[in-house]
C-alpha positions as CSV (number, residue, x, y, z in Angstrom):
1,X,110.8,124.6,145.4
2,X,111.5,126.8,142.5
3,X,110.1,130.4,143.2
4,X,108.5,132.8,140.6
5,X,111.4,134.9,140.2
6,X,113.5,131.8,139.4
7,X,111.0,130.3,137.1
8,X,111.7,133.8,135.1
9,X,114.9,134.1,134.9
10,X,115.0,130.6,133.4
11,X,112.8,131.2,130.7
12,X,114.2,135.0,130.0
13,X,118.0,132.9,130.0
14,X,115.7,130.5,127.8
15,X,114.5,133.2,125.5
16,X,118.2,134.8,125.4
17,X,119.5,131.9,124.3
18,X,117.6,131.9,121.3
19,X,118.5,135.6,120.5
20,X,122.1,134.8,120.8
21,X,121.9,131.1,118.5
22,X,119.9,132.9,115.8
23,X,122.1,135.8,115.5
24,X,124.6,135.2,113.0
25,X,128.4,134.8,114.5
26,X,127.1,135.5,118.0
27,X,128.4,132.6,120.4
28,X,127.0,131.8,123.9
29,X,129.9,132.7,126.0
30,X,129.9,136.9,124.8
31,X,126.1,136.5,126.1
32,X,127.7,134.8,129.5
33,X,130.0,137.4,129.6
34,X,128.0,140.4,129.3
35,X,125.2,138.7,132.3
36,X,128.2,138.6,134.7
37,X,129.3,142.2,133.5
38,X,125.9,143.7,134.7
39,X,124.9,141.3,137.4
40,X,126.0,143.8,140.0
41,X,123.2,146.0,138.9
42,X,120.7,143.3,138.1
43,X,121.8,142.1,142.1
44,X,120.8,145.5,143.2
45,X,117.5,145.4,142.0
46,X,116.3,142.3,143.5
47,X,117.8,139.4,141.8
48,X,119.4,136.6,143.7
49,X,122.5,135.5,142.4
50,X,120.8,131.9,141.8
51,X,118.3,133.6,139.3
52,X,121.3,134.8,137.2
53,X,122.8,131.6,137.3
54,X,120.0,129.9,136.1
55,X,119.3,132.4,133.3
56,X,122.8,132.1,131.8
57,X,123.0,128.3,132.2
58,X,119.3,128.5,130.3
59,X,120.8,130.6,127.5
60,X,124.1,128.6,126.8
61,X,121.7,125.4,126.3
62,X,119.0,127.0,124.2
63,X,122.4,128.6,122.5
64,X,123.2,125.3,121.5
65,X,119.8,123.8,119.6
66,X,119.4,127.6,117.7
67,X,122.6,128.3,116.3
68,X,122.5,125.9,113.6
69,X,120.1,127.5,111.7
70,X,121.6,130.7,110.3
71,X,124.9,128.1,109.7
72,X,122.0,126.0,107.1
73,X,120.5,129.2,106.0
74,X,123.0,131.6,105.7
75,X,126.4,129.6,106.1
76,X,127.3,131.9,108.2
77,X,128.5,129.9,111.9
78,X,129.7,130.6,115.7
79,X,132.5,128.9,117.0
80,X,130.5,125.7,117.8
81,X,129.0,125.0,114.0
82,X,131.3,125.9,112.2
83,X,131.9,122.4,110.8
84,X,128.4,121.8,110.4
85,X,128.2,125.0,107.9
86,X,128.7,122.9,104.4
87,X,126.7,119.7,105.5
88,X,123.7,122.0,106.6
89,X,124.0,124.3,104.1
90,X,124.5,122.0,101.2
91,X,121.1,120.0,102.6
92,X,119.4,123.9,102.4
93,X,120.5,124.3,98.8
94,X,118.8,121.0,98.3
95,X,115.6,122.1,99.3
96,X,116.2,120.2,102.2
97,X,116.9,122.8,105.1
98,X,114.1,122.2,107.2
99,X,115.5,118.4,107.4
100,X,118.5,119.2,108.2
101,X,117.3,121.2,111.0
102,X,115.2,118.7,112.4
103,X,118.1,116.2,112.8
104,X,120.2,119.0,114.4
105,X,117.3,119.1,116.8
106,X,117.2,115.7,117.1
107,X,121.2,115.6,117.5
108,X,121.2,118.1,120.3
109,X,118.0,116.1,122.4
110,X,119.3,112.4,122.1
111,X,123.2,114.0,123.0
112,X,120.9,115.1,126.5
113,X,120.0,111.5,127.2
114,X,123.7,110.3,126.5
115,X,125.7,112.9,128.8
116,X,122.8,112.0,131.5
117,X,123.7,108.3,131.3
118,X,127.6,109.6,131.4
119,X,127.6,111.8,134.4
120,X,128.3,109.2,137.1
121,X,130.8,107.1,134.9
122,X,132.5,109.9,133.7
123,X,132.9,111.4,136.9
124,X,134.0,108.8,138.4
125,X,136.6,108.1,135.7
126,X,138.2,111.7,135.3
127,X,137.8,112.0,139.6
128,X,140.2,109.2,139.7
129,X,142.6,109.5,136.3
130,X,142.2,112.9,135.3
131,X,146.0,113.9,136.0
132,X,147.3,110.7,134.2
133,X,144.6,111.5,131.2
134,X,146.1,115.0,131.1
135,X,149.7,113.6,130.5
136,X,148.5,111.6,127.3
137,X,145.8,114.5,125.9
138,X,148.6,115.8,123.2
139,X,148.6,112.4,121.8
140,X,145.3,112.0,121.5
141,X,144.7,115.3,119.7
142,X,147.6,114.2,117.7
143,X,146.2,111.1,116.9
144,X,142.8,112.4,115.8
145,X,144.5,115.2,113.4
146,X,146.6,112.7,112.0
147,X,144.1,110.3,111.2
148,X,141.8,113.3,109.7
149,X,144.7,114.2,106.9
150,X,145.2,110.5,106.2
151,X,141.7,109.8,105.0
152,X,141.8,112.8,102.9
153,X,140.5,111.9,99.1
154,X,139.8,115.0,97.4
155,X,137.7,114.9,94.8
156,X,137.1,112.2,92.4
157,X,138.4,112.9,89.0
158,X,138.3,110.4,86.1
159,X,142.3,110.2,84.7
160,X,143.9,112.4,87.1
161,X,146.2,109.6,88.4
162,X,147.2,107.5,91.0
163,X,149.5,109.9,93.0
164,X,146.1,112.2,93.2
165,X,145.0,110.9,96.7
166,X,148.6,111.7,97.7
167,X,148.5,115.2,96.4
168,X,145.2,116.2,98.5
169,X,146.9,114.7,101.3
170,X,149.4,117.1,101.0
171,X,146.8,120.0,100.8
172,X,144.9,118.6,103.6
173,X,148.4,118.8,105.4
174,X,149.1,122.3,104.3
175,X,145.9,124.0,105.1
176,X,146.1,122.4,108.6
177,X,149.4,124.2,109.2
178,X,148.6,127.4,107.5
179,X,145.6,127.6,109.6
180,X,147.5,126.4,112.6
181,X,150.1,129.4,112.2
182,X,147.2,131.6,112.0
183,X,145.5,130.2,115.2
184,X,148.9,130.3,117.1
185,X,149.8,133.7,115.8
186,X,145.9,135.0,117.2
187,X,146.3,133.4,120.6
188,X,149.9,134.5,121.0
189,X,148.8,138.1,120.6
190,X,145.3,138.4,122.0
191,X,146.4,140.7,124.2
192,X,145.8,143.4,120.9
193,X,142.6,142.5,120.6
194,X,140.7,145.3,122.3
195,X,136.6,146.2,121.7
196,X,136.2,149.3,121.6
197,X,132.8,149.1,123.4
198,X,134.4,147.1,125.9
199,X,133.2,143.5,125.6
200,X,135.6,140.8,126.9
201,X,137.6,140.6,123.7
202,X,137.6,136.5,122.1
203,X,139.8,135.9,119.0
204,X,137.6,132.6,117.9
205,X,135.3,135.5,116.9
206,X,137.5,136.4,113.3
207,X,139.3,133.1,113.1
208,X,135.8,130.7,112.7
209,X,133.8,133.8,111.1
210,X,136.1,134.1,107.9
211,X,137.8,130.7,107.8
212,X,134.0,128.9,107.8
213,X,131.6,131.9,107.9
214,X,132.6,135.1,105.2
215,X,134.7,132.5,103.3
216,X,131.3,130.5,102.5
217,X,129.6,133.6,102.1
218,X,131.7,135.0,99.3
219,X,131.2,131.4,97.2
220,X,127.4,131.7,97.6
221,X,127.3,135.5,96.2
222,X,130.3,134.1,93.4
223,X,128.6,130.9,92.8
224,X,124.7,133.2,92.6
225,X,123.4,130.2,94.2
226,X,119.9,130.1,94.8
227,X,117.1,129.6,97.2
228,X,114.7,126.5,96.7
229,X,111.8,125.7,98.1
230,X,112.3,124.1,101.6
231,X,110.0,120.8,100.9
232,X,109.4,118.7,104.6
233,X,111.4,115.9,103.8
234,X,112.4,112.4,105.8
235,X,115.6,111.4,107.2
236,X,116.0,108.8,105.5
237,X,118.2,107.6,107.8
238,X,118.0,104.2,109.3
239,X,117.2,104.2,113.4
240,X,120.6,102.1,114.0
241,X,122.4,105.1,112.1
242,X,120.6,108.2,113.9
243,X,121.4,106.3,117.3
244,X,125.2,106.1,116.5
245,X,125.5,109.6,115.4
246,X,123.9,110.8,118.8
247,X,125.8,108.8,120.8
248,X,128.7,109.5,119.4
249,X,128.6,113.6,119.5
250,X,126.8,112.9,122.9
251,X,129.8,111.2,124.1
252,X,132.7,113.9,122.5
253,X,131.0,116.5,124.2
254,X,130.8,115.0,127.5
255,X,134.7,113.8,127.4
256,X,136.0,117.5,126.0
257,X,133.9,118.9,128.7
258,X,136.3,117.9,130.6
259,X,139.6,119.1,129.6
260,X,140.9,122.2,129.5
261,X,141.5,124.6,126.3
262,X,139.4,122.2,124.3
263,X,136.4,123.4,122.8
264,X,133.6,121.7,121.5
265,X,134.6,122.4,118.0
266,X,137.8,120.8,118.7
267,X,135.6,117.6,119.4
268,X,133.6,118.0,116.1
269,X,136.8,117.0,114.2
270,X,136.9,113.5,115.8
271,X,133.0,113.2,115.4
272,X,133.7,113.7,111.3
273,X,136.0,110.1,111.2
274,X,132.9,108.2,112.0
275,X,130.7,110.3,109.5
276,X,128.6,109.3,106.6
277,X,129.6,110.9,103.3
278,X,126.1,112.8,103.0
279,X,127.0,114.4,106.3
280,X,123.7,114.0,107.4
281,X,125.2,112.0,110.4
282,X,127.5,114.2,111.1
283,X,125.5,117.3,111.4
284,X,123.4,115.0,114.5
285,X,127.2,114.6,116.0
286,X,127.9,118.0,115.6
287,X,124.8,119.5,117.4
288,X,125.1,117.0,120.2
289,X,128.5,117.8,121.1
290,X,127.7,121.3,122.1
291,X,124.5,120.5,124.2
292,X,126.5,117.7,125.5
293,X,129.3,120.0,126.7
294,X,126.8,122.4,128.0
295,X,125.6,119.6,130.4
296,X,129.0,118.3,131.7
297,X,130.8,121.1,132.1
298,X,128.3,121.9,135.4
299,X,129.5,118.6,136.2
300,X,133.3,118.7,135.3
301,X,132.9,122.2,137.5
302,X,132.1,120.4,140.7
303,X,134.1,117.2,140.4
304,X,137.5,118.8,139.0
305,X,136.5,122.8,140.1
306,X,137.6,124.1,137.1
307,X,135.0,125.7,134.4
308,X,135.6,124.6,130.6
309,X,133.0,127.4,128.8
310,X,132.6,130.7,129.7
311,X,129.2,130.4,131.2
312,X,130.6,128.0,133.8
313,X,132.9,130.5,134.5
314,X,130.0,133.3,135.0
315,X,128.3,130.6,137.0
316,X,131.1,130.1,139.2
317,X,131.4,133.7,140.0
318,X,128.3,133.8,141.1
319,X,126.8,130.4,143.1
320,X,129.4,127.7,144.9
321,X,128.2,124.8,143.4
322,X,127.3,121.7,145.6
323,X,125.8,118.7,144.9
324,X,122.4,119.6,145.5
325,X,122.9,122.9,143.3
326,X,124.0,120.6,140.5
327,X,121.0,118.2,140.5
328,X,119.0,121.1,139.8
329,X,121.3,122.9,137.5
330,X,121.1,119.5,135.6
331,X,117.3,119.9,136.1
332,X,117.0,123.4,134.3
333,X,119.4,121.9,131.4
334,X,116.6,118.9,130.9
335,X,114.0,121.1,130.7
336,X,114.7,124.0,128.7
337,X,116.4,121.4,126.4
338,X,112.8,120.2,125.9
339,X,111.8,123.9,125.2
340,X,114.8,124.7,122.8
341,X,113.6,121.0,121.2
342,X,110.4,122.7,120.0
343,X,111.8,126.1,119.4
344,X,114.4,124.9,117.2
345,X,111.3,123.2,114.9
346,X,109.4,126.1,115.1
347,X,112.6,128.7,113.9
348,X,114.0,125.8,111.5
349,X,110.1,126.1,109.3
350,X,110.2,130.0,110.2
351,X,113.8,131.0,108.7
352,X,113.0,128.5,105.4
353,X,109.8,130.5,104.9
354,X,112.0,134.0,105.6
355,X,115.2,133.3,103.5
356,X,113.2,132.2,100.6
357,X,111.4,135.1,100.4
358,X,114.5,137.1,100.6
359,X,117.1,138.0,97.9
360,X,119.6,135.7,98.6
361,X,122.5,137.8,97.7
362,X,121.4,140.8,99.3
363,X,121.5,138.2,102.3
364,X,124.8,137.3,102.0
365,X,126.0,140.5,101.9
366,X,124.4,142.0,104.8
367,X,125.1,138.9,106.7
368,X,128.7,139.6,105.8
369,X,128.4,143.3,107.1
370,X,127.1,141.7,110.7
371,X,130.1,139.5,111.1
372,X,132.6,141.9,110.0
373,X,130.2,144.7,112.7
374,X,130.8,142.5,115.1
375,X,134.3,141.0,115.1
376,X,134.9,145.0,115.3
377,X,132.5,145.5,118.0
378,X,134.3,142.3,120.0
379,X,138.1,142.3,119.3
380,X,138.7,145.8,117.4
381,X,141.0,146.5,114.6
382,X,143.1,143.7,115.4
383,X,140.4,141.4,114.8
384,X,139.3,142.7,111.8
385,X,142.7,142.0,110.4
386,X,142.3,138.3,111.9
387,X,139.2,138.2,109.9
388,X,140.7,139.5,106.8
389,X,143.5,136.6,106.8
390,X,141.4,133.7,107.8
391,X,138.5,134.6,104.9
392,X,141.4,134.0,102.8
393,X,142.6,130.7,104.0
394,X,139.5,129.7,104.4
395,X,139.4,129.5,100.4
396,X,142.1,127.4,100.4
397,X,139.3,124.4,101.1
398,X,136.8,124.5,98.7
399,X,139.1,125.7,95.9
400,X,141.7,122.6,96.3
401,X,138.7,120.2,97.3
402,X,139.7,119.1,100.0
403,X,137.3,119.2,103.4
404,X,136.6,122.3,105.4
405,X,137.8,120.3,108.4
406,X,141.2,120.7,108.2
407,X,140.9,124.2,109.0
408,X,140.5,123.1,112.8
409,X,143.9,123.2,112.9
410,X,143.7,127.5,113.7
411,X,142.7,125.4,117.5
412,X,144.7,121.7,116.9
413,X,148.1,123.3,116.4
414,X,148.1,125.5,119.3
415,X,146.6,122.7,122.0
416,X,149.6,120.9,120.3
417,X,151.8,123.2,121.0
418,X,150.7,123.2,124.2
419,X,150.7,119.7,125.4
420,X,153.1,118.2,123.5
């Protein structure tokens, strides 16, 4: 039976986790980290090492139903939405923020109900053929960056000829490398990146914040885009399409929960093949494959023993997890996903109200002041210069007119590197 002090910790983990998501640039994993930094003090007061457990498996979940909104409101993402920043944002600039929210929400719920139907299959499956799947996971990723170039079309331009598709190809290609170089270059020499108020330093931090976040930011201040009127609009989606998009970032999330190195924004690239143009779907497939991956990496943890996010790793330091531990840990994840269901509604209607009473630009700008605070604050100078260099390239997208996506590559090309 759960006991008070249990019950608390979940819904102060609960309560972090919304914190952390609705802070701009902020991912789940620095909150992980920084739990597991002071548990020996929180240990000494009283707290079983079950309660902490519980509160950062609480805030990584409710982590991943918040976070969307300042990437709709702001543009400005953490590692995990940063390819749901021009789909949500472009829907906020619409007037239609508070719907885009809503089938975030929806996105992260129904991802819930897939990875619960894929725990025993899954298991099973990588219990069995996880080695042989690991031999063949370079191809894959190949395969999926390959196919994402290749259905590059640019922008359509009356008279600008037939070798046009070709030539956005080519840009597709080259931003994909560019950005590659970059992410290989970062990860290569992470060992500079040093906070100097002694975080556990993460390079993902300046990569994603300028190639999708300040990048973004500077064409809203150029562009003097404006704030509408948030109007409570409908999906406008047909059932059959809503249940396709949530199955299938439900699904990428529970699979790259599995393997090692791959995050969940890697996943998001092979979520956009099967995307409508509007992006509505994707933005569902996006904000299931992070809830998703929340829920399976518990499991991937006690079938493979290996932790694939940083708060598994903070959970395995502190509980050995069994299969009774997991039934509940899966337990906590079902519930505060229900909370973070209703929160996310509730802050999606709040933050419309709040940024359109703001001056957008002045919003921009200070947002921009956060990110650059904190990629200091997390990964030092060297990280600022990381920053600096992936703002730029992270031009390179809207400029040419080609999609944001490519930009994965600063992760593709260095998991290529490595299994190939």
């Amino acid at each position: 039976m759960m006991d008070i002090l249990l019950l608390i910790s979940l819904f102060v983990g609960f309560i972090l986790g919304i914190f952390s998501g609705l802070t701009p640039g902020l991912h789940s994993n620095n909150f992980a980290a920084l739990l597991l930094a002071i548990s020996p003090a929180l240990l000494r007061v009283g707290l079983d090492p079950l309660d902490l457990a519980t509160a950062i498996l609480a805030a990584s979940v409710s982590h991943t139903f918040l976070d969307i909104i300042p990437s709709i409101f702001i543009g400005a993402p953490d590692a995990d939405t940063a390819l749901a920043v021009l789909p949500g944002h472009e829907m906020m600039l619409e007037g239609r923020g508070i719907e885009a929210v809503r089938l975030s929400a929806l996105g992260s719920a129904s991802s819930i109900l897939v990875a619960l139907a894929l725990i025993v299959p899954l298991s099973l499956l990588f219990g069995r053929f996880y080695d042989p799947f690991m031999d063949h996971v370079g191809l894959v990723l190949l395969a999926i960056a390959a196919v994402t170039i290749l259905t590059e079309r640019g922008e359509v331009i009356e008279g600008q000829g037939s070798l046009a598709p070709l030539k956005y190809k080519l840009i597709a290609l080259l931003l994909f490398l560019t950005s590659g170089l970059l992410g290989t270059f970062a990860f290569g020499h992470q060992d500079l990146a040093r906070s100097p108020l002694g975080f556990q330093p993460e390079v993902l931090m300046p990569l994603l914040g300028g190639l999708f976040g300040a990048s973004m930011l500077l064409i809203s201040l150029g562009s003097r885009a404006e704030v509408p009127d948030q109007r409570e609009t409908a999906f406008e989606m047909p059932a059959r399409t809503i249940s396709k998009a949530a199955f299938l970032g439900g699904f990428a999330g529970s699979v790259v929960a599995w393997v090692p190195g791959v995050t969940p924004a890697v996943a998001t690239v092979a979520t956009r093949l099967g995307s409508d143009c509007s992006g509505r779907e994707f933005l569902i497939s996006v904000s299931g494959v992070n809830t998703a991956n929340a829920l399976l990496t518990m499991v991937a943890l006690l079938v493979v023993g290996r932790p694939r996010s940083g708060a598994a790793v903070a959970i395995e330091e502190l509980v050995e997890l069994d299969g009774r531990l997991l039934l509940f840990m899966v337990t906590v994840v079902v519930f505060v996903s229900i909370l973070s269901y209703l929160a996310t509604l509730a802050a999606g209607r709040a933050a419309a109200e709040f940024v359109r009473r703001l001056n957008y630009r002045r919003l921009c700008i200070a947002v921009l002041a956060l990110l650059t605070a904190l990629t200091y604050a997390f990964t030092g100078t060297f990280g600022l210069f990381l920053y600096l260099v992936s703002t730029v390239v992270g031009l390179m997208a809207p400029f040419a007119g080609v999609r944001k996506t490519h930009a994965m590559g600063v992760l593709m090309v260095p998991l290529l590197t490595y299994y190939l």
